[in-house]
C-alpha positions as CSV (number, residue, x, y, z in Angstrom):
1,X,-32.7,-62.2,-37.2
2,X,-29.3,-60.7,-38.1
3,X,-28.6,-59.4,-42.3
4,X,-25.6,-62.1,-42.2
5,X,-28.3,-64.8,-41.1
6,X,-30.8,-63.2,-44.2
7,X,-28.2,-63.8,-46.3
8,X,-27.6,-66.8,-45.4
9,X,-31.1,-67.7,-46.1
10,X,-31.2,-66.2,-49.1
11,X,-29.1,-65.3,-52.3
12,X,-29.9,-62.2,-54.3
13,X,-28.8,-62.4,-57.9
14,X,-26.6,-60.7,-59.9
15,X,-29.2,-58.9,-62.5
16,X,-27.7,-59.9,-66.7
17,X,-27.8,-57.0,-68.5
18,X,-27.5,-59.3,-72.0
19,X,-30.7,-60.7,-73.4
20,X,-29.7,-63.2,-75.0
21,X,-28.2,-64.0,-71.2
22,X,-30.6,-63.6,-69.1
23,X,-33.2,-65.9,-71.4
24,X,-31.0,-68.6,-71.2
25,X,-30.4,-68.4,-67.7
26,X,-34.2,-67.5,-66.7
27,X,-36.3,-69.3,-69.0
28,X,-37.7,-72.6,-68.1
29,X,-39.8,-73.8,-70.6
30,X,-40.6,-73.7,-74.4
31,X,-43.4,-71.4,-73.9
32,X,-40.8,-69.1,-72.5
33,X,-38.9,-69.1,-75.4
34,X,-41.2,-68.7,-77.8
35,X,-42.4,-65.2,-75.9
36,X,-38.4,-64.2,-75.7
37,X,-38.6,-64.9,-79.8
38,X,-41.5,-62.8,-80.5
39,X,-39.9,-60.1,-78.4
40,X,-36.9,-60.2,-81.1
41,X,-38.2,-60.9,-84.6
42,X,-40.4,-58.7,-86.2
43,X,-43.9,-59.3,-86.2
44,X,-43.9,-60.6,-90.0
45,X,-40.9,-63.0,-89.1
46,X,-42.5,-64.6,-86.2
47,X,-46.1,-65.0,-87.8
48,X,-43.9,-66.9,-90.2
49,X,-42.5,-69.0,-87.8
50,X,-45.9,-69.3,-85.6
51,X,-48.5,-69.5,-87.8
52,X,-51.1,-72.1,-89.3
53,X,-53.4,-72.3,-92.1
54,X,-56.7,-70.6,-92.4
55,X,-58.4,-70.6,-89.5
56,X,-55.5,-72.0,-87.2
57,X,-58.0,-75.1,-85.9
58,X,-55.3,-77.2,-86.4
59,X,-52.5,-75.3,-84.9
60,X,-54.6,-74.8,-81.6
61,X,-55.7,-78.4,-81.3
62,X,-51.8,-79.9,-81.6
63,X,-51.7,-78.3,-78.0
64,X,-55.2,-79.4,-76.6
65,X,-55.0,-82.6,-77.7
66,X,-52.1,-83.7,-75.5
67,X,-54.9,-82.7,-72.9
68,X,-57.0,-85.8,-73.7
69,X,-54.2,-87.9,-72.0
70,X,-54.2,-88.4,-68.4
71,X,-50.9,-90.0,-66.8
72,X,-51.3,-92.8,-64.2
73,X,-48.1,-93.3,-62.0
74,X,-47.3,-96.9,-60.7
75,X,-45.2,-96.2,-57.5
76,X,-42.3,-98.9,-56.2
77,X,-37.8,-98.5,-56.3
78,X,-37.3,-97.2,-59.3
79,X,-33.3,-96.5,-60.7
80,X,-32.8,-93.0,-62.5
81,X,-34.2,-93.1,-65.7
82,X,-32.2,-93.5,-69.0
83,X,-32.9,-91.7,-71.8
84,X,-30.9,-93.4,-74.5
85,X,-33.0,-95.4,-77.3
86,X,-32.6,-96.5,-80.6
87,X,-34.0,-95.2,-83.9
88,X,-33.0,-96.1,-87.1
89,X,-30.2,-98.7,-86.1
90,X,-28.5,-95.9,-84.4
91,X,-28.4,-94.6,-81.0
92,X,-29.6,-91.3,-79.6
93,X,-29.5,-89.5,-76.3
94,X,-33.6,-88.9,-76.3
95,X,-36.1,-89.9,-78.5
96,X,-36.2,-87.0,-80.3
97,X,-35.1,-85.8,-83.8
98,X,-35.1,-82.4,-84.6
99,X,-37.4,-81.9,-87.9
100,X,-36.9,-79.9,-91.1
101,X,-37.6,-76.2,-90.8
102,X,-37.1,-74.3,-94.2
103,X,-35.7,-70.5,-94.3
104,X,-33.9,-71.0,-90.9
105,X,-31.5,-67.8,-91.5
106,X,-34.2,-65.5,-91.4
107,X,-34.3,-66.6,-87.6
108,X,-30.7,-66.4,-87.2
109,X,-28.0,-65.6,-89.1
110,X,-26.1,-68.5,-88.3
111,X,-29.3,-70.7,-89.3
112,X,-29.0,-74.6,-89.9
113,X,-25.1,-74.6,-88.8
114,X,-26.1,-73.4,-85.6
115,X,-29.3,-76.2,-85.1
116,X,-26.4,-78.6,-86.2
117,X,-24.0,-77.8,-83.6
118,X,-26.8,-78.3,-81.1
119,X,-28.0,-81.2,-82.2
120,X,-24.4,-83.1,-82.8
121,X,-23.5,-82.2,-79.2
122,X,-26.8,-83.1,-77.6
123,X,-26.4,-86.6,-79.9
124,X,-29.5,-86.0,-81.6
125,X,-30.4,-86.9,-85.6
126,X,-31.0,-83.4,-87.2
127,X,-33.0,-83.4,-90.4
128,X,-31.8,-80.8,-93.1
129,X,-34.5,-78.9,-94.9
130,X,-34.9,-79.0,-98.7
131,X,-35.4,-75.1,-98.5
132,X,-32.4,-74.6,-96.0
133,X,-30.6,-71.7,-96.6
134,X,-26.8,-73.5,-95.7
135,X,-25.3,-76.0,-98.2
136,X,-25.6,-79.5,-96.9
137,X,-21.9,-79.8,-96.9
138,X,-21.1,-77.1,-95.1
139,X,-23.5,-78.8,-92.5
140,X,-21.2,-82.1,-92.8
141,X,-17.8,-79.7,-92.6
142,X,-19.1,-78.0,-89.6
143,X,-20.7,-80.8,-87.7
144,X,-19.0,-83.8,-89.0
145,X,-20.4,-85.9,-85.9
146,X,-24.0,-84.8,-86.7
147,X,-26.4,-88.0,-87.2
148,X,-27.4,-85.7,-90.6
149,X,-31.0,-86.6,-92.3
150,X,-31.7,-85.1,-95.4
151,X,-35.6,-83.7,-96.0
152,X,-36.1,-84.7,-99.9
153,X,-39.0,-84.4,-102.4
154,X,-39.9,-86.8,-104.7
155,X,-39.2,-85.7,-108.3
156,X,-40.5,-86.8,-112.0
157,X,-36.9,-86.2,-113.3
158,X,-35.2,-89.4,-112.2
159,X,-31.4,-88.4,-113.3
160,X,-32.1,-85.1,-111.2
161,X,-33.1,-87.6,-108.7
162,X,-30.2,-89.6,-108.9
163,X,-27.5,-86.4,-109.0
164,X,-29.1,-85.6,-105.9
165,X,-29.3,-88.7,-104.1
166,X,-25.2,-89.2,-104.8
167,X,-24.9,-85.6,-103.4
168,X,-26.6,-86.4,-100.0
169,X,-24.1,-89.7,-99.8
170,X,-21.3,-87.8,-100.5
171,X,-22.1,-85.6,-97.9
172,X,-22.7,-88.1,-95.0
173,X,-26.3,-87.9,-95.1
174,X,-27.3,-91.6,-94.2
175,X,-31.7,-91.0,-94.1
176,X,-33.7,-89.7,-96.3
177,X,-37.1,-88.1,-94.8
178,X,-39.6,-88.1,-97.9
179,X,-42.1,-84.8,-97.5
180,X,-45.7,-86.0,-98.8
181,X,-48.0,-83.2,-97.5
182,X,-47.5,-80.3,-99.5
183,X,-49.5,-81.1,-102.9
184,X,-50.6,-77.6,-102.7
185,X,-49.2,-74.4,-100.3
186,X,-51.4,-74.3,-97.4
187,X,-53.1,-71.3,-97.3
188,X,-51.0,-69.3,-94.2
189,X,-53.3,-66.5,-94.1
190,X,-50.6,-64.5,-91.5
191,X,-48.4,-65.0,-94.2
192,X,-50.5,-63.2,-96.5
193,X,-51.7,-60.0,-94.8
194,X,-48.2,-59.6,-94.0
195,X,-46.8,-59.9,-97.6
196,X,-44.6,-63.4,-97.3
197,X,-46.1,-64.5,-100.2
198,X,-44.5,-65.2,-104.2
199,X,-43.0,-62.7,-104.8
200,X,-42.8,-61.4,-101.3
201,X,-44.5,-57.9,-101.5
202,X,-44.3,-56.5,-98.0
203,X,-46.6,-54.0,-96.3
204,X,-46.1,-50.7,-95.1
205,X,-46.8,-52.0,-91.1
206,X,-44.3,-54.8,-91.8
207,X,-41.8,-52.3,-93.0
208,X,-42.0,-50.6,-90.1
209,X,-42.5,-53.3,-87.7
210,X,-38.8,-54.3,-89.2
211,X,-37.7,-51.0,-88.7
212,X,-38.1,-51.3,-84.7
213,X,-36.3,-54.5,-84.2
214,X,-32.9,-53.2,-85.3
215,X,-31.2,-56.2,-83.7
216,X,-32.6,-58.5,-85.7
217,X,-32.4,-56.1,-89.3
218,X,-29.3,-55.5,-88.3
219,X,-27.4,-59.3,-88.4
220,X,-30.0,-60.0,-91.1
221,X,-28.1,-57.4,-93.4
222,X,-25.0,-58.1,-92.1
223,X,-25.1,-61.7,-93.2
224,X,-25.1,-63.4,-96.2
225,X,-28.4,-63.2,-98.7
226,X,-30.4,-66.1,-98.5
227,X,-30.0,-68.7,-100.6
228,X,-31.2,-72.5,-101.0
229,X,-28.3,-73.9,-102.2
230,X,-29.7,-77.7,-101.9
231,X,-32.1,-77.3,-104.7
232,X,-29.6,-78.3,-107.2
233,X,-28.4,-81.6,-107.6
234,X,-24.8,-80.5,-107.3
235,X,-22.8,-78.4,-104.9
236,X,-22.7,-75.0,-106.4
237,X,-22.4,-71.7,-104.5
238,X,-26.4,-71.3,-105.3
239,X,-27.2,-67.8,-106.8
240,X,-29.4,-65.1,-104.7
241,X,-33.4,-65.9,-104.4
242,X,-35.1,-64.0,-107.6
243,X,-38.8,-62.7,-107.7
244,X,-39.4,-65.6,-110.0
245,X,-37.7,-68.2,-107.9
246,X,-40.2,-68.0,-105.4
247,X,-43.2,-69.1,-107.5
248,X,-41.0,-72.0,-107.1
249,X,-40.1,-72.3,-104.0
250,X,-43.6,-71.1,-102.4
251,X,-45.9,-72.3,-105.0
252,X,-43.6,-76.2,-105.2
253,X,-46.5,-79.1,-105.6
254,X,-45.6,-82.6,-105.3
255,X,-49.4,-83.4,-106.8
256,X,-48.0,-85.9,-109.8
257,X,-45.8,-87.6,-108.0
258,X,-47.3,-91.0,-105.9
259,X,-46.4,-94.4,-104.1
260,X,-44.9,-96.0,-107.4
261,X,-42.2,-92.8,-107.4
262,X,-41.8,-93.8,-103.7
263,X,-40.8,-97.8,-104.4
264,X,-38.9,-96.4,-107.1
265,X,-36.6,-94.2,-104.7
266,X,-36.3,-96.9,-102.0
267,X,-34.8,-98.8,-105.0
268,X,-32.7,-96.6,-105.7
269,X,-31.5,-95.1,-101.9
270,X,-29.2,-97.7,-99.8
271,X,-30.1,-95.8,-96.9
272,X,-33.0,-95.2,-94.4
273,X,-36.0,-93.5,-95.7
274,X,-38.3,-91.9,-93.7
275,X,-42.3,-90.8,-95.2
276,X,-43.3,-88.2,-93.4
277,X,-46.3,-85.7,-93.3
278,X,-49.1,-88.4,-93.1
279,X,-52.1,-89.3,-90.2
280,X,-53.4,-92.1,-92.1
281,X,-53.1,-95.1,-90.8
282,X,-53.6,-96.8,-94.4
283,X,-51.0,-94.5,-95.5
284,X,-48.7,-96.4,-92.5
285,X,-49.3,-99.7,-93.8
286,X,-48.3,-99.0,-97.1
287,X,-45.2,-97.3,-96.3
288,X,-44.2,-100.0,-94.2
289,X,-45.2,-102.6,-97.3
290,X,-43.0,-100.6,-99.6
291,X,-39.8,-101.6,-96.8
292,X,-39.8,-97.7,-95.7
293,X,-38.1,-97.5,-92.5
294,X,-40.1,-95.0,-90.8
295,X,-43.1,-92.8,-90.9
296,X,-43.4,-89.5,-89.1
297,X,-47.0,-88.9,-88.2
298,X,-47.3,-85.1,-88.7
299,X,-49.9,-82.6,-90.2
300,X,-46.9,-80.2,-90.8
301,X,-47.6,-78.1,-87.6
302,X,-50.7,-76.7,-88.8
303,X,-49.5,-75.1,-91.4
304,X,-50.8,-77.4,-94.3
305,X,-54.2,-78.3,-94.0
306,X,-56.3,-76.8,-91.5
307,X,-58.6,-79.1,-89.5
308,X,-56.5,-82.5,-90.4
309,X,-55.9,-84.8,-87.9
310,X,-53.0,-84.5,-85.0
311,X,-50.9,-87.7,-84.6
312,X,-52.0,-88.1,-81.7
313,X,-55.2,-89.5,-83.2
314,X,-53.7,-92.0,-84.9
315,X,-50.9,-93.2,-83.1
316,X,-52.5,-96.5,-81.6
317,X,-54.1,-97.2,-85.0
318,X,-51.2,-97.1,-86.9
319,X,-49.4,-99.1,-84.3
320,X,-51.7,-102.0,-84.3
321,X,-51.1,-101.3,-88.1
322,X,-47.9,-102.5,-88.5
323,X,-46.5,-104.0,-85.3
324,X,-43.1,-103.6,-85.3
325,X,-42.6,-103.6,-88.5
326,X,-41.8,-99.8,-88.9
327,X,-41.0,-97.4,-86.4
328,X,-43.0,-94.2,-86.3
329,X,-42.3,-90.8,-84.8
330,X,-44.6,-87.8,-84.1
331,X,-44.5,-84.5,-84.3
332,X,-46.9,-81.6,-84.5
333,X,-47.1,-80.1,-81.0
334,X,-44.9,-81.4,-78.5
335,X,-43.9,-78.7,-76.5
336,X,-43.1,-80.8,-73.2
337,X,-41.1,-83.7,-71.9
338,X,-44.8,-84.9,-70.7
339,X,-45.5,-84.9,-74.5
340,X,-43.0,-86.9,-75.5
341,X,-43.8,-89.4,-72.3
342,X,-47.4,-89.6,-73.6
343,X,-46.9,-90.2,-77.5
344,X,-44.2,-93.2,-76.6
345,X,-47.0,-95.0,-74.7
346,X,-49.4,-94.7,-77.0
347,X,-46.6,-96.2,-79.6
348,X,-44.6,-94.0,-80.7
349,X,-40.8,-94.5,-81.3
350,X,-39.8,-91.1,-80.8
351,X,-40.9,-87.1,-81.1
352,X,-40.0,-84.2,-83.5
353,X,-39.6,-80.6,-83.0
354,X,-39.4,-77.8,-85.4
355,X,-40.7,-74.4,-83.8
356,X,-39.1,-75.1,-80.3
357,X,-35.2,-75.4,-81.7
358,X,-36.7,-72.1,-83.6
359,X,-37.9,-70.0,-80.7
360,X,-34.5,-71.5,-79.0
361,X,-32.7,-70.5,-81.8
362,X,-34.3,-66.7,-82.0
363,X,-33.8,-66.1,-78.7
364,X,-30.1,-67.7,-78.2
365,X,-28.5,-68.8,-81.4
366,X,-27.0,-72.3,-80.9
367,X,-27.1,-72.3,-77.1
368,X,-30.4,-71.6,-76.9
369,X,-31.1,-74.3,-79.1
370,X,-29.3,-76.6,-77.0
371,X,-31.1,-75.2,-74.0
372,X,-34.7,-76.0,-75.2
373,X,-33.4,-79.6,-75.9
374,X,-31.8,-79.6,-71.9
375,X,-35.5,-78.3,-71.3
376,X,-37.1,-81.0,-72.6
377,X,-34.9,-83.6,-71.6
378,X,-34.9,-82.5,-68.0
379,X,-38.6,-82.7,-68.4
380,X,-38.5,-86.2,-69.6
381,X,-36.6,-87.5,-67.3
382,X,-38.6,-85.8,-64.2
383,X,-42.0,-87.2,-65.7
384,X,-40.5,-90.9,-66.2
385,X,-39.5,-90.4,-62.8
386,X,-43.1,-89.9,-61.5
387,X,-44.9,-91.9,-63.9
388,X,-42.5,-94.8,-62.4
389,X,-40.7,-95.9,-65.6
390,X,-36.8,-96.0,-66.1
391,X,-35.9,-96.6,-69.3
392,X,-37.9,-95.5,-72.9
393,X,-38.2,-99.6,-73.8
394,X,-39.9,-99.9,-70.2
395,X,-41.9,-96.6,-71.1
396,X,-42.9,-98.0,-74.3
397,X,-43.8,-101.2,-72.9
398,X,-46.1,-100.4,-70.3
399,X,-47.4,-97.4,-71.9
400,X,-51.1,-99.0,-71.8
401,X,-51.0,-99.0,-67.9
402,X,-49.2,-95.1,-68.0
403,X,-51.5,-93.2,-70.0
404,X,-55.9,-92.9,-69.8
405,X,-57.7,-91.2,-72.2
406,X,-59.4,-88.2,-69.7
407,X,-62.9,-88.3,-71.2
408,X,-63.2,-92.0,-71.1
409,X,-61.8,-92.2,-67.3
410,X,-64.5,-89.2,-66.5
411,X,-67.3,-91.2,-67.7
412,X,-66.5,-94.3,-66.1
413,X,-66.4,-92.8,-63.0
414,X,-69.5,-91.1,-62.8
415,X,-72.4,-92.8,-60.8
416,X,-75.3,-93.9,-62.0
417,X,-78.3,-90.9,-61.1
């Protein structure tokens, strides 16, 4: 065989010398991501980002227990399948939102704008963290096209309340998402040995640990101090996080407040509301009795209460629940377009992500944000492919015949002895 017939066959590529390059165009998966992130933050900053409560039960079992669920193709034509759905009255490209994440510019110093910018263009509802560390408005300035949610706790002090409802209005922010899983700080025992606790009181090996990743120390004291300037009720510059600020912020419980604070704020919000943090089916009901719009099924990543329940375990509960009369999203573990596939036939509306925009946006600021989306998208579309499904209203409706639970399909097929 001649060199110009090897060549012809195959096609050596130009090695990237960038990083931040050469992830986006080699990896291929979330799991990919999150390895290029833990190769750039610090070792503090990622278990941060990474890590569960206690004994990490939880966090290990939102991955296995996408395992219980076995996908059964139907084969016959099938046209390409469509992603596009509705959720919330409005539509978006996947059925996916992008959920709160708090302290994003310790990822990145671009933070929440950058998640915005990736979200707007990949038409995809973004939800803004209490504890984000960009004003809300400059969200709605930067990414004015942005389907923008707002994640809001419930407070005892209704005119605070109030100040901050008309803020979010004023800022385009048309849904509410109403945290209810953080009566107490899980007890993030990474967090601890590593000193991101209130006041942070960082270790020696954390110190140094910071010390080798100058590319991330670097931006990080090039950019502005954090701040969490949507605490207040009104647009304010925000001043810079004090020691005694983050008893506050860290330490925040929600333990007083209850469902008559929640009627009391769909009374008083014209918008959608969204309850999230809940995988109670009971807790489903309610919601949907109080005229809540949606409930995201979520045990907060793991990072709450450890051994709680994954959606996953309650998804076809809570849908016999309620019927139609609420949608309902999960979250808590999906890491593929396989994941997203399995949640929506067992009744799902649509999926959340948190920690794969992060590792997306460690690794490649904005883009690489966008690219975990175009990950998971591809994905999606692929498995509807296989399963034999071509559109997410088909999906959901036949996602009795699409998805087996493994155990039970193992037992009834093993012979009598």
């Amino acid at each position: 065989m001649k060199l110009s017939d090897v060549r012809q066959l195959v096609q050596v590529k130009t090695p990237v010398l960038s990083r931040k390059r050469r992830t986006l165009a080699t990896a291929w998966n979330v799991a990919e991501y999150r390895a290029a992130a833990r190769r750039v933050l610090p070792a503090g900053i990622f278990d941060y980002l990474d890590g569960g409560a206690e004994d990490e039960a939880t966090l290990v079992r939102n991955r296995s227990v996408f395992d219980r669920w076995g996908l059964m193709p139907a084969w016959g034509s099938l046209t390409v399948p469509t992603t596009t759905t509705t959720l919330l009255g409005r539509d978006i490209a996947l059925p996916l939102t992008l959920t709160p994440t708090g302290a994003t510019r310790l990822f990145h110093p671009e933070g929440e704008l950058a998640v915005g910018r990736a979200a707007a263009a990949a038409g995809l509802p973004y939800v803004l963290a209490g504890l984000s560390t960009v004003a809300m408005e400059d969200l709605a300035a930067t990414s004015p096209d942005l389907d923008r949610w707002f994640n809001i706790g419930l407070s005892p002090d209704k005119g605070y309340l109030a100040s901050k409802l008309e803020r979010c209005e004023a800022a385009g922010f048309h849904t509410l998402v109403v945290g209810v899983d953080t009566r107490a700080l899980g007890s993030r025992e990474r967090d601890r040995r590593n000193g991101f606790t209130a006041p942070p009181a960082l270790t020696l090996a954390s110190l140094i640990d910071i010390a080798t990743r100058p590319g991330w120390w670097v931006n990080f004291l090039r950019a502005d101090g954090i701040r969490f300037p949507n605490l207040e009720p009104a647009a304010a510059g925000g001043s810079m996080v004090t020691p005694s600020m983050w008893e506050q912020i860290l330490g925040h419980s929600e333990s007083g407040q209850g469902w008559d604070d929640l009627e009391e704020l769909r009374m008083m919000w014209p918008g959608k509301i969204v309850l999230k943090g809940t995988v109670n089916p009971g807790d489903v009901a309610r919601a949907a009795s109080l005229g809540v719009d949606a409930v995201q099924l979520s045990n907060h990543g793991g990072r709450q209460l450890d051994h709680m329940l994954n959606p996953m375990d309650v998804i076809q509960e809570s849908r016999q629940r309620v019927g139609d009369n609420i949608e309902l999203i999960v979250d808590s573990g999906i890491r593929r377009g396989s994941d997203i596939v399995k949640a929506l036939a067992l009744g799902a509306d649509a999926c959340s992500i948190g920690r794969p925009y992060l590792y997306g946006l460690v690794a490649g600021g904005s883009a690489g944000v966008g690219r975990v989306i175009d990950i998971l998208a591809d994905e999606l579309v692929r498995t509807m492919t296989l399963v034999g499904v071509s559109s997410v209203a088909e999906l959901k409706a036949n996602g009795a015949t699409i998805v087996r639970e493994v155990t039970a399909a193992v037992r009834d097929d093993v012979m009598p002895g």
